[in-house]
TORVEXMI-726156 format. One record per residue (C-alpha): x, y, z; chain; residue in one letter. Coordinates in Angstrom, 3 decimals, m for minus. Layout:
<sites>
<u->X v->Y w->Z chaine->A residu->A>
...
</sites>
This chain:
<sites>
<u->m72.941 v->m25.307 w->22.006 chaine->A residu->X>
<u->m69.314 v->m25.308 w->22.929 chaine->A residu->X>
<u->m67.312 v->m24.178 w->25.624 chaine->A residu->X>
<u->m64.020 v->m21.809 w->24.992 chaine->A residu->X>
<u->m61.592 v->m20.729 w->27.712 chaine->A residu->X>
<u->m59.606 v->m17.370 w->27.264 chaine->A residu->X>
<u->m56.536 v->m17.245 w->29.264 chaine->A residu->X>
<u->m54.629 v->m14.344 w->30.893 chaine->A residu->X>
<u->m52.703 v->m12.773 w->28.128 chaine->A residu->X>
<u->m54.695 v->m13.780 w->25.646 chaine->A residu->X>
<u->m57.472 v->m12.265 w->23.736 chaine->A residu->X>
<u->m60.039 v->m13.894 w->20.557 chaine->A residu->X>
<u->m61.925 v->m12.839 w->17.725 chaine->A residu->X>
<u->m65.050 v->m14.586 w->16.953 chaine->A residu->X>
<u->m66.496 v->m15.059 w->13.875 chaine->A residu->X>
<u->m70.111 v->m16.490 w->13.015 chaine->A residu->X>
<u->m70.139 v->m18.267 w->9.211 chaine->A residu->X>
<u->m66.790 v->m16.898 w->8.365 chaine->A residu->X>
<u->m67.905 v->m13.147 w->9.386 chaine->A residu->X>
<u->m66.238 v->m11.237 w->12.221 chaine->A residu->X>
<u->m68.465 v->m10.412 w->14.689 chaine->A residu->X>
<u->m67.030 v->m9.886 w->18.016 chaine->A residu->X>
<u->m64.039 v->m9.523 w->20.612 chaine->A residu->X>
<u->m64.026 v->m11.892 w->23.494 chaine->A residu->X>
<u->m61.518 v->m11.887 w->26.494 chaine->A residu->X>
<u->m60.130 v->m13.588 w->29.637 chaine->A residu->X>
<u->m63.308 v->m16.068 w->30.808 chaine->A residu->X>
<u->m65.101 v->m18.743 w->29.945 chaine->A residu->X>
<u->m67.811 v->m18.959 w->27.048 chaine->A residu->X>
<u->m70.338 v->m20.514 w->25.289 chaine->A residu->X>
<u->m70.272 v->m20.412 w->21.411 chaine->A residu->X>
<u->m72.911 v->m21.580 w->18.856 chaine->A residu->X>
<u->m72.010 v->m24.720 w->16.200 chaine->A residu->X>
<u->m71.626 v->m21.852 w->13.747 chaine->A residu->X>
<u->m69.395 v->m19.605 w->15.391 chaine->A residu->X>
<u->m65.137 v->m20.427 w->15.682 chaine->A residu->X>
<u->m62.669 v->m18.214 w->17.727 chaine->A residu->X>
<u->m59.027 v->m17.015 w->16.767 chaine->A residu->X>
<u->m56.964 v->m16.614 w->19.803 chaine->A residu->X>
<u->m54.580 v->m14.125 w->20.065 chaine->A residu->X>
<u->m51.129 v->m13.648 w->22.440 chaine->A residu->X>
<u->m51.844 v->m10.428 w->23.468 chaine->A residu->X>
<u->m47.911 v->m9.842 w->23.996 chaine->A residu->X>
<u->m47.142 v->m10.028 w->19.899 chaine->A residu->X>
<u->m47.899 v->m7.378 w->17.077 chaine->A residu->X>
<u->m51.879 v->m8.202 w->15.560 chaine->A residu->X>
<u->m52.416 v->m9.831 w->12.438 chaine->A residu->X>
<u->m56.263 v->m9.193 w->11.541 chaine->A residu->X>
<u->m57.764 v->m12.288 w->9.387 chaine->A residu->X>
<u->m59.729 v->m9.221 w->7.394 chaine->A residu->X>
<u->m58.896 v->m6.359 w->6.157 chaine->A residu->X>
<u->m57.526 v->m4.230 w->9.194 chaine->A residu->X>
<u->m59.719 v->m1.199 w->8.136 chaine->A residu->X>
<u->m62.505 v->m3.639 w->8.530 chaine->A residu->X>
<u->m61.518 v->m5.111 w->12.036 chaine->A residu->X>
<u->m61.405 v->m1.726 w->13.075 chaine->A residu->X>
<u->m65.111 v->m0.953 w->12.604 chaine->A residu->X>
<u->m65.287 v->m2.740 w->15.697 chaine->A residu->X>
<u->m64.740 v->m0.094 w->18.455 chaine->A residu->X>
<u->m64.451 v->m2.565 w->20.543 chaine->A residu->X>
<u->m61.522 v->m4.266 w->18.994 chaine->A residu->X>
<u->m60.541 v->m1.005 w->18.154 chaine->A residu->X>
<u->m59.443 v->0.093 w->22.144 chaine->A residu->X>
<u->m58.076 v->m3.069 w->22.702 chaine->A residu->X>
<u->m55.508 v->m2.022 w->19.530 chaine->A residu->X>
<u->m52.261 v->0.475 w->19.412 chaine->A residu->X>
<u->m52.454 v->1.690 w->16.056 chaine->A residu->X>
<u->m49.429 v->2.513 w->14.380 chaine->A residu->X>
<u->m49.045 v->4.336 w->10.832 chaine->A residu->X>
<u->m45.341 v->4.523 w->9.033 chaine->A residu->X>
<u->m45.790 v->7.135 w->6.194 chaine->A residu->X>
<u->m43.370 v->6.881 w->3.091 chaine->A residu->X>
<u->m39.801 v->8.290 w->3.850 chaine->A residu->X>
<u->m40.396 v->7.375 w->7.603 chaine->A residu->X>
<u->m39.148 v->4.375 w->9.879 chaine->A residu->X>
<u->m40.593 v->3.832 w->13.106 chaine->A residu->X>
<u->m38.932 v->2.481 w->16.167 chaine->A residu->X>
<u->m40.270 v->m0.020 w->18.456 chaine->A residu->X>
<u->m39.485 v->m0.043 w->22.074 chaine->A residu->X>
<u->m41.301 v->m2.871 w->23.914 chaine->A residu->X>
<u->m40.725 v->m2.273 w->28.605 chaine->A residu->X>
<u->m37.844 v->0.260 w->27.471 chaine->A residu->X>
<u->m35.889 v->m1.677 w->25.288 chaine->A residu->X>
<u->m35.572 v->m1.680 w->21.392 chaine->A residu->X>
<u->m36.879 v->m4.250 w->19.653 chaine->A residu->X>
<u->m37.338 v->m3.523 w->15.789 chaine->A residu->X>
<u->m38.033 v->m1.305 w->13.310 chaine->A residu->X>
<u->m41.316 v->m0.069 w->11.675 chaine->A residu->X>
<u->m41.165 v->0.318 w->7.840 chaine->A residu->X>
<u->m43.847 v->2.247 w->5.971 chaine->A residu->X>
<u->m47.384 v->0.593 w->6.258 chaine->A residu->X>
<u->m49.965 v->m0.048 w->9.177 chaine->A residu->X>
<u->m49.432 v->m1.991 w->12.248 chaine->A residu->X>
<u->m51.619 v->m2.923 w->15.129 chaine->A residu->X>
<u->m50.336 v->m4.333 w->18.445 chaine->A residu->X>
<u->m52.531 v->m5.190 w->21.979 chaine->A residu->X>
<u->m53.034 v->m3.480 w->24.614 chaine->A residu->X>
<u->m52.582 v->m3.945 w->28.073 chaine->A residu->X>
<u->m49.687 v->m6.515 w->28.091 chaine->A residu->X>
<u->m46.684 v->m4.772 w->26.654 chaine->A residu->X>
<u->m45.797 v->m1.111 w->27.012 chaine->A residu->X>
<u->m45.015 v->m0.030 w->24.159 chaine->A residu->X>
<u->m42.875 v->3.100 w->22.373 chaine->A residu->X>
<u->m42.608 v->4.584 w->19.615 chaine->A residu->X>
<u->m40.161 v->7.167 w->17.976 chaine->A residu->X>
<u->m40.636 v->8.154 w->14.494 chaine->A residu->X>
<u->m37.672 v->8.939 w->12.312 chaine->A residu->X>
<u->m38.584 v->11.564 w->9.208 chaine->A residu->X>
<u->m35.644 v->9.717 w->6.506 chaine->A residu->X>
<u->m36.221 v->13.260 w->4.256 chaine->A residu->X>
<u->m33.818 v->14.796 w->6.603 chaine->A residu->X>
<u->m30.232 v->14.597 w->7.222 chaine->A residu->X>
<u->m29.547 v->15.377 w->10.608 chaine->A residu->X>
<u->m30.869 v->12.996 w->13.353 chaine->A residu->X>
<u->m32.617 v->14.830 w->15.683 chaine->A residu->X>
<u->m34.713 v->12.684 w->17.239 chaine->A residu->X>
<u->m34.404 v->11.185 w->20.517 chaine->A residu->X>
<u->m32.064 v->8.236 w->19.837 chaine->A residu->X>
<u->m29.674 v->6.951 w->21.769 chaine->A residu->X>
<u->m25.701 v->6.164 w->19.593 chaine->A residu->X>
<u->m26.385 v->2.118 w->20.655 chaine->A residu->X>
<u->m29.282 v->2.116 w->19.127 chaine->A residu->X>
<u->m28.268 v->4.142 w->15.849 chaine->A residu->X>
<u->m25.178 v->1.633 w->15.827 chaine->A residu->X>
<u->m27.571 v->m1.635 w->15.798 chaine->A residu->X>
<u->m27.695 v->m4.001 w->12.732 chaine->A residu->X>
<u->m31.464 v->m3.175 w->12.486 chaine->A residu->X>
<u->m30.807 v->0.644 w->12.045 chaine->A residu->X>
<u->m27.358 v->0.099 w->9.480 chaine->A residu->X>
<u->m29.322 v->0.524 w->6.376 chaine->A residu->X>
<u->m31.227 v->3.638 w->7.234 chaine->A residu->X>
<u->m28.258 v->5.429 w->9.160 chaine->A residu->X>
<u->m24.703 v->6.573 w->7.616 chaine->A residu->X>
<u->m21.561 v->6.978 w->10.086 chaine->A residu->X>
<u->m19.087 v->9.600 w->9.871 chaine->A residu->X>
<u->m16.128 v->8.769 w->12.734 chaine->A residu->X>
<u->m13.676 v->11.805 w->13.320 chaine->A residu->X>
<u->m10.659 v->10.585 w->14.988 chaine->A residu->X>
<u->m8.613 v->12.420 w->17.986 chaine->A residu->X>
<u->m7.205 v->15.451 w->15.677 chaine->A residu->X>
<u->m8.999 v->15.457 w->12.646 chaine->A residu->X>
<u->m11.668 v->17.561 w->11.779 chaine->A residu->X>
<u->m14.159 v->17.158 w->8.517 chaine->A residu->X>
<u->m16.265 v->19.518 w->6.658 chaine->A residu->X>
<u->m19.574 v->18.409 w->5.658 chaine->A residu->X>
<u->m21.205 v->18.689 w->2.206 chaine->A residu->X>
<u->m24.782 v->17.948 w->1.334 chaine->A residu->X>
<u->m25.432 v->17.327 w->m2.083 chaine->A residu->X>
<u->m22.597 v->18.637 w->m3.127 chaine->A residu->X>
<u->m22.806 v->22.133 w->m0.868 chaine->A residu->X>
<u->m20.493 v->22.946 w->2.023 chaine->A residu->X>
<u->m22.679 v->23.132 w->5.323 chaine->A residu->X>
<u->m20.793 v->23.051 w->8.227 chaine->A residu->X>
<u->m17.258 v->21.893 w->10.439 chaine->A residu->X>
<u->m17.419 v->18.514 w->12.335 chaine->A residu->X>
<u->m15.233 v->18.119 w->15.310 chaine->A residu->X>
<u->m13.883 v->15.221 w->16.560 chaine->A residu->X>
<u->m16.674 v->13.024 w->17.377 chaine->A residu->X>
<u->m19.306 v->9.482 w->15.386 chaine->A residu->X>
<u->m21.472 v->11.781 w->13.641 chaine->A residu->X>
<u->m25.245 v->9.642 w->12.320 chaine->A residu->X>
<u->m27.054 v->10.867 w->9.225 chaine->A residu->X>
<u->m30.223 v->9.525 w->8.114 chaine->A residu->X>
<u->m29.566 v->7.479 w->4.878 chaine->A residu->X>
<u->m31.641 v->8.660 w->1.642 chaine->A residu->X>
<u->m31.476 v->10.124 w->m1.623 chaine->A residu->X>
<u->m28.984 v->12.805 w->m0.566 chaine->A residu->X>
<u->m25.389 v->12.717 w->m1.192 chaine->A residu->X>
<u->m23.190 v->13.265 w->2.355 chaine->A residu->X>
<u->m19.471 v->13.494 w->2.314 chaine->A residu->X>
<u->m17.304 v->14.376 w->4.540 chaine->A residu->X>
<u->m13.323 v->15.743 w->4.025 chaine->A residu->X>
<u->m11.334 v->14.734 w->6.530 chaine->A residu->X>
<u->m8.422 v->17.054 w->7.516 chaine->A residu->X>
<u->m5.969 v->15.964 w->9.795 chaine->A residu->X>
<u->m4.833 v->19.227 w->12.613 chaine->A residu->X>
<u->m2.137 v->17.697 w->14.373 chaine->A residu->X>
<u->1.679 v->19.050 w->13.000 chaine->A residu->X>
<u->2.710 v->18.231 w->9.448 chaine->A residu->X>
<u->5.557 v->18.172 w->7.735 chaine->A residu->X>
<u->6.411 v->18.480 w->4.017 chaine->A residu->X>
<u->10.136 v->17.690 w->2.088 chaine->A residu->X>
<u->11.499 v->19.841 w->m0.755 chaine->A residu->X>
<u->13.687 v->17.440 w->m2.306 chaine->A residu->X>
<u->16.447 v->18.184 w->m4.454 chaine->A residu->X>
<u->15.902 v->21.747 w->m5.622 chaine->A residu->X>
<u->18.369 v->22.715 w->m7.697 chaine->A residu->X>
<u->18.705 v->26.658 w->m8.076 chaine->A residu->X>
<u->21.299 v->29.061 w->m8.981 chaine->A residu->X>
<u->23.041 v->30.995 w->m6.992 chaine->A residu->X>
<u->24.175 v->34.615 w->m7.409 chaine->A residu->X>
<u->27.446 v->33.757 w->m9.375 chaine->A residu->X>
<u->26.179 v->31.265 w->m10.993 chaine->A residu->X>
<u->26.491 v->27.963 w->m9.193 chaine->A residu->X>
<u->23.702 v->25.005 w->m9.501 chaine->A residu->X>
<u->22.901 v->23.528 w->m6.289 chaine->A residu->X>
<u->20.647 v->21.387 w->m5.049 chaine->A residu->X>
<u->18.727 v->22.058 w->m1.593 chaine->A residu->X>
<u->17.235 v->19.615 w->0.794 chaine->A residu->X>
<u->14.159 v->21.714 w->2.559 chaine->A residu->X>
<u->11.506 v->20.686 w->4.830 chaine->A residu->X>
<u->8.527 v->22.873 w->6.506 chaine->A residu->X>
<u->6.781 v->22.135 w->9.534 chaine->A residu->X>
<u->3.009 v->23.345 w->9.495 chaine->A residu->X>
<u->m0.335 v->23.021 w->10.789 chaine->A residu->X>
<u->m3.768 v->23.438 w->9.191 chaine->A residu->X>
<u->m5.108 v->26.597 w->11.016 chaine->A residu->X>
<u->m8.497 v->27.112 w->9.130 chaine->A residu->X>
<u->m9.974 v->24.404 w->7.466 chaine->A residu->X>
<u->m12.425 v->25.991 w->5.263 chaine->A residu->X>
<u->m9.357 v->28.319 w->3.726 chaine->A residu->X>
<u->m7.348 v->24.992 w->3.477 chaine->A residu->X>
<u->m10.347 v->22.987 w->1.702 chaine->A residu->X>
<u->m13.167 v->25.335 w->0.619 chaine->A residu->X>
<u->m10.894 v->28.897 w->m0.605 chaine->A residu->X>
<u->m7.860 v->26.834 w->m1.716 chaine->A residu->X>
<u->m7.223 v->24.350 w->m4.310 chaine->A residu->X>
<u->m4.881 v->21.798 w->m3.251 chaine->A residu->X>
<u->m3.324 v->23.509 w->m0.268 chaine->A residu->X>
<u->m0.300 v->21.172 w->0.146 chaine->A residu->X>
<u->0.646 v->21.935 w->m3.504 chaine->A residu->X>
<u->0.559 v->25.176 w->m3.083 chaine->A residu->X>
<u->2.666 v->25.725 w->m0.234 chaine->A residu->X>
<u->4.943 v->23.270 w->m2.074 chaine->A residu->X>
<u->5.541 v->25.930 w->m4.898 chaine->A residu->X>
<u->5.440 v->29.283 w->m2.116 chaine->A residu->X>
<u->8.254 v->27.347 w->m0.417 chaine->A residu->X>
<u->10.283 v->26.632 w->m3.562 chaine->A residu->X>
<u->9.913 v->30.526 w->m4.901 chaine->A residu->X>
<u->10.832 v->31.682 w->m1.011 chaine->A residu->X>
<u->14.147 v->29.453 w->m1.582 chaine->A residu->X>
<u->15.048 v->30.545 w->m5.073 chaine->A residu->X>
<u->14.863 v->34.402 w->m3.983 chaine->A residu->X>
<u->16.795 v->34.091 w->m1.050 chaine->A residu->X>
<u->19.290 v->31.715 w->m2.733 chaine->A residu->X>
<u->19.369 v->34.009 w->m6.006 chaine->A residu->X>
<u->20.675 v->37.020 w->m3.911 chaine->A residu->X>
<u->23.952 v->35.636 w->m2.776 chaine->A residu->X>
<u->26.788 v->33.559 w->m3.939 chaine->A residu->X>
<u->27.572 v->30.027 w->m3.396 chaine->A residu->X>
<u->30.371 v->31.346 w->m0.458 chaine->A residu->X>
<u->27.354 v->33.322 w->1.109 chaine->A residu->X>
<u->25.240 v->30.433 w->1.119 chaine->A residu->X>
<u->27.474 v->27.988 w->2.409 chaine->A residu->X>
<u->28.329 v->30.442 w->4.852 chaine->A residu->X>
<u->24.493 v->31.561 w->6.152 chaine->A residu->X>
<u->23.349 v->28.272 w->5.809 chaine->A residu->X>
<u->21.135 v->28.749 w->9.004 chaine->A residu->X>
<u->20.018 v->32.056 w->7.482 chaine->A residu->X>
<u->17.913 v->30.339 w->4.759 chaine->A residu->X>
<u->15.361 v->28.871 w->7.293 chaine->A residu->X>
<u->14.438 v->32.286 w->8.837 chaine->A residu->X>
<u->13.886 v->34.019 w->5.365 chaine->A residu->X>
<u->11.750 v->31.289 w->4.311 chaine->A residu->X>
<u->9.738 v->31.300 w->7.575 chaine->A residu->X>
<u->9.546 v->35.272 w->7.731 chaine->A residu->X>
<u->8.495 v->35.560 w->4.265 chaine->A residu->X>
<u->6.304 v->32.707 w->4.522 chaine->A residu->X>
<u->4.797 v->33.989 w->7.512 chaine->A residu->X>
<u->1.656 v->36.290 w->6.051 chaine->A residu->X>
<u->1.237 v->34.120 w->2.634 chaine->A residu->X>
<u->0.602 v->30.961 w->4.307 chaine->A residu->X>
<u->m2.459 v->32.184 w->6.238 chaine->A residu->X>
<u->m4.347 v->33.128 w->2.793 chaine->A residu->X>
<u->m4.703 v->29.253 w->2.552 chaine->A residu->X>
<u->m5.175 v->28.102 w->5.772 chaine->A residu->X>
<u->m1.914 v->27.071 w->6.860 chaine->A residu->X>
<u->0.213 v->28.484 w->10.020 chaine->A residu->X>
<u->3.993 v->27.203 w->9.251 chaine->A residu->X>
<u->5.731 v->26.197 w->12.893 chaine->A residu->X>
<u->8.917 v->26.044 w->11.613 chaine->A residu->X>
<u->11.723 v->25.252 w->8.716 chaine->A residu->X>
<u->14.925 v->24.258 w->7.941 chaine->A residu->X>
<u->17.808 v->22.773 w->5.518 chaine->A residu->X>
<u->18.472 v->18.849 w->5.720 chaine->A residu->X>
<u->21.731 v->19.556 w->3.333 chaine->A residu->X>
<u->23.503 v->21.479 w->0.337 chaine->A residu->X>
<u->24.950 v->19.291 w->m2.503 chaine->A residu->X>
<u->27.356 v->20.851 w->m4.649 chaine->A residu->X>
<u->27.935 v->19.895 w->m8.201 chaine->A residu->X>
<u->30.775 v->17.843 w->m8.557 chaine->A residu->X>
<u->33.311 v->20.139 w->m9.968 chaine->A residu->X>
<u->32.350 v->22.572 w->m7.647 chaine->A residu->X>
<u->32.963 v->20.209 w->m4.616 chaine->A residu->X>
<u->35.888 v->18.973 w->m6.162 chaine->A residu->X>
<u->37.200 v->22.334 w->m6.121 chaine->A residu->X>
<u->35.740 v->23.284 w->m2.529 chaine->A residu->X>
<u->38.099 v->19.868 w->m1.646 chaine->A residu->X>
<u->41.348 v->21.007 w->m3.344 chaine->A residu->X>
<u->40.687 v->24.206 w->m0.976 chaine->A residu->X>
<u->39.823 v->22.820 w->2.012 chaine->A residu->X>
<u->42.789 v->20.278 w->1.822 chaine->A residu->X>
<u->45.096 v->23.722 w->0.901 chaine->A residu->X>
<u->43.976 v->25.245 w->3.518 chaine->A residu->X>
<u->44.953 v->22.470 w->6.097 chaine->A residu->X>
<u->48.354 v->22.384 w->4.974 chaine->A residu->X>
<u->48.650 v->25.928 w->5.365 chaine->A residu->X>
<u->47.445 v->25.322 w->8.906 chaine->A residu->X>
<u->49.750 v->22.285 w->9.249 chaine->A residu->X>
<u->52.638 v->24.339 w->8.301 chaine->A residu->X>
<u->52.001 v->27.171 w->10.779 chaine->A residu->X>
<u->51.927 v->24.939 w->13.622 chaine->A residu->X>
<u->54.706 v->23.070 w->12.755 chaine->A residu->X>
<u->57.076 v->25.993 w->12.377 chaine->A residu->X>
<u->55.364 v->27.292 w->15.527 chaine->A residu->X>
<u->56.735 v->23.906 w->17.403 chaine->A residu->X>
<u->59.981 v->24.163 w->15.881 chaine->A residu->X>
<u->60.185 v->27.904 w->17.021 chaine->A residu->X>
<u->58.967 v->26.724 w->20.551 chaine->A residu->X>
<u->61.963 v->23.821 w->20.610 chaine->A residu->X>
<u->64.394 v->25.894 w->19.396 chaine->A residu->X>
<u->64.195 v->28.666 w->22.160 chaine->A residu->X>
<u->63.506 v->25.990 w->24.851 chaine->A residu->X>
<u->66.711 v->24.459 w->23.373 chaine->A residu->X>
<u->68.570 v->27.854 w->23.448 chaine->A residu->X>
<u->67.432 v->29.018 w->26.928 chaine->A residu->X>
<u->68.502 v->25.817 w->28.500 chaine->A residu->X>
<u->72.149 v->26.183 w->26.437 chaine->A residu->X>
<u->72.542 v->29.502 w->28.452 chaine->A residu->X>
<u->71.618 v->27.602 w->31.940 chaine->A residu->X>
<u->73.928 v->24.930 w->31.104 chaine->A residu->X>
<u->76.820 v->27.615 w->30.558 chaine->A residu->X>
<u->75.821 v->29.539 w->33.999 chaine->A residu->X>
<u->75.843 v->26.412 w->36.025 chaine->A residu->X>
<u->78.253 v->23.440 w->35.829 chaine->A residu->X>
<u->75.625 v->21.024 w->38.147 chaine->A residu->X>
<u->73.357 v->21.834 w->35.858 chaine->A residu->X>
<u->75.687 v->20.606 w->32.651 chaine->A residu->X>
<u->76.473 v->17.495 w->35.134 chaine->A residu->X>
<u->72.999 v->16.605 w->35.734 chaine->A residu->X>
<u->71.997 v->16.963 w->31.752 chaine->A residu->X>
<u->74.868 v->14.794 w->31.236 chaine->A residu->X>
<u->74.010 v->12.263 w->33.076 chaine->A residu->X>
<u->70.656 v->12.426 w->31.321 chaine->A residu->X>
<u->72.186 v->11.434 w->28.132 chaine->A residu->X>
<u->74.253 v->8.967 w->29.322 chaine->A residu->X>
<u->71.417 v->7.105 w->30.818 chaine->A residu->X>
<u->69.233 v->7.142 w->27.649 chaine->A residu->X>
<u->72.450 v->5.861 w->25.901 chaine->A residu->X>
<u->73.117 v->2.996 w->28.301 chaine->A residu->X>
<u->69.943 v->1.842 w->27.937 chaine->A residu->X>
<u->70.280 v->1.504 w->24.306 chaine->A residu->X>
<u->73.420 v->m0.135 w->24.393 chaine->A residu->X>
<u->73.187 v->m4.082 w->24.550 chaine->A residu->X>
<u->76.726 v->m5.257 w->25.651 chaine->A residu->X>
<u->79.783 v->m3.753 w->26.468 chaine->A residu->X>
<u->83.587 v->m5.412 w->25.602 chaine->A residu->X>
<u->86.583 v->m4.230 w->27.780 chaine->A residu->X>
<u->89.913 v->m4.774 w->26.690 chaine->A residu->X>
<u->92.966 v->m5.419 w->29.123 chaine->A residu->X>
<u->92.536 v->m7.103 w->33.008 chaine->A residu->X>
<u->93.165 v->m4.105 w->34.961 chaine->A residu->X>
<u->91.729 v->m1.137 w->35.129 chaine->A residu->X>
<u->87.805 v->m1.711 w->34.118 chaine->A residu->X>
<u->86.014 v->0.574 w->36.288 chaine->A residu->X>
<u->88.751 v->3.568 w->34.734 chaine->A residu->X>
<u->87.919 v->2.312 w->31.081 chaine->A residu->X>
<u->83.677 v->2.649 w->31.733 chaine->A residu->X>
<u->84.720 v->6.220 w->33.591 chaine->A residu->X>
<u->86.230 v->7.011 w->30.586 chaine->A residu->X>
<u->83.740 v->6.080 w->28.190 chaine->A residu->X>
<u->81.082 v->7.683 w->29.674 chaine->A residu->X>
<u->82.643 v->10.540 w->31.084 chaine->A residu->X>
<u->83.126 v->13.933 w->28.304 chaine->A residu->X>
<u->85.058 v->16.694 w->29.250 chaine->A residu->X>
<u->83.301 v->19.997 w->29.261 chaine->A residu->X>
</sites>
């Protein structure tokens, strides 16, 4: 005989001749030359030294065991005092009793949608990352989700978790906030005739996704060519003067006209307008001749409009001067200054007489 000691927290099986036979726990016991004991922490998952449908035979054995069956296309999570500790992949497990308190959730992988009880730290964990797939919507973007190929529903904003499995998920990301798009270098005729080349850009939002993604074919592209036949009808109507002169004009056409087709695809236009108008370069040539023409014409007016001006001041203050002999005395003086101060040096012949000589060179008779 032989003594064995079971400890709290521990747990063994005895066997007699290599046979299970019985569960002992916490106490002291006696055991027979043939018999040996397995101890077991009663705080990890249970390994049984048979076959586990055997050990289970035992009812004994059996309550003192959390049984624990993962089908195929299932995971099962463990949650040992509250916290998540692994996962469960298809098969049988056995843990103790009595220590630990043990959870368990069990995920169906068949499905797409998580709907079981999960919390997002625990679907973000390295044990979960090959059995979960992460869609991440950022602030203003919105996605549509396909299953296997087949449209099934908006996602807003938000980390979306699918279960990973044989299923195909994809997600199209659309992006809501304002867009813009550039026409670049259109060239269309006008009404007489003349090629130019427009500069366009629209402002827009995506206003229904599904119209934008499911309805429509490459929405962009096709407001792209709506834009360029709303320019080339407005442009086609009037000459290259017209155009040049109701420049403004061309954004409101385009966004009136715009307006109703847009929202067949989706699309809600906020507004338009034209970065520039390049004329070909005869045409601008020509448009420069005129322009310079046309400012000598207006150089001309105003210069013969001065001239006009100085000639009457000139004449009204004639006709003053004759009324009033102060007034020719004071404008007399006036000149004289302004010639004295252009005048250097002045020589005086003779010894008498100088202040009569400068009297009479500045002084004029009337």
């Amino acid at each position: 005989m032989r003594k064995v000691r079971i400890n709290t927290g521990k747990i063994g099986l005895v066997f007699k001749r290599d046979n299970y036979d019985r569960v002992i726990t916490k106490g002291v016991y006696w055991l027979k030359i043939s018999e040996k004991v397995i101890e077991y922490d009663m705080t990890s998952e249970f390994y049984a030294p048979v076959d586990l449908n055997i050990s289970l035979k035992d009812t004994v054995l059996k309550e003192n065991l959390i049984i624990q069956e993962v089908k195929d296309n299932e995971i099962v999570l463990k949650y040992e005092n509250g916290n998540f500790k692994d996962v469960l992949k298809p098969g049988r497990y056995a843990f103790w009793k009595g220590v630990t308190d043990y959870k368990f959730i069990t995920a169906d992988l068949s499905k797409i949608e998580i709907n079981e009880d999960i919390d997002k730290a625990v679907l973000q964990s390295k044990e979960l990352s090959e059995f979960v797939r992460v869609v991440s919507l950022e602030p203003k973007q919105k996605a549509l989700l396909y299953v296997n190929g087949k449209y099934v529903k908006i996602l807003n904003e938000d980390v979306y978790y699918f279960w990973k499995n044989s299923d195909t998920v994809h997600a199209v990301k659309a992006d809501i906030r304002q867009l813009q798009m550039e026409i670049s270098g259109q060239e269309i005729l006008t009404k007489d005739k003349a090629a130019l080349r427009i500069n366009f850009y629209v402002q827009y939002i995506i206003s229904d996704i599904e119209k934008a993604y499911n309805e429509t074919k490459d929405h962009e592209k096709q407001l792209y060519i709506l834009v360029q036949l709303a320019l080339r009808e407005f442009v086609g109507m009037l000459s290259l003067d017209e155009i040049l002169e109701k420049k403004e004009s061309v954004s409101d056409y385009v966004f009136k006209t715009l307006k109703e087709k847009v929202d067949a695809i989706g699309v809600k236009i906020i507004g338009s307008g034209v970065r520039d108008i390049i004329l070909p370069g005869e045409v601008k040539e020509i448009m420069n001749h005129v322009l310079v023409a046309q400012k000598r014409a207006q150089a001309n007016i105003i210069t013969r409009r001065e001239e006009t001006a100085s000639t009457r001041s000139l004449l009204n203050t004639a006709k003053l001067m004759e009324d009033n002999d102060m007034l020719f005395k004071l404008k007399e003086m006036e000149y004289v200054e302004k010639i004295a101060d252009k005048i250097s040096s002045i020589s005086l012949s003779g010894g008498n007489g100088v202040i009569e000589q400068l009297k009479d060179i500045f002084s004029t008779g009337k």
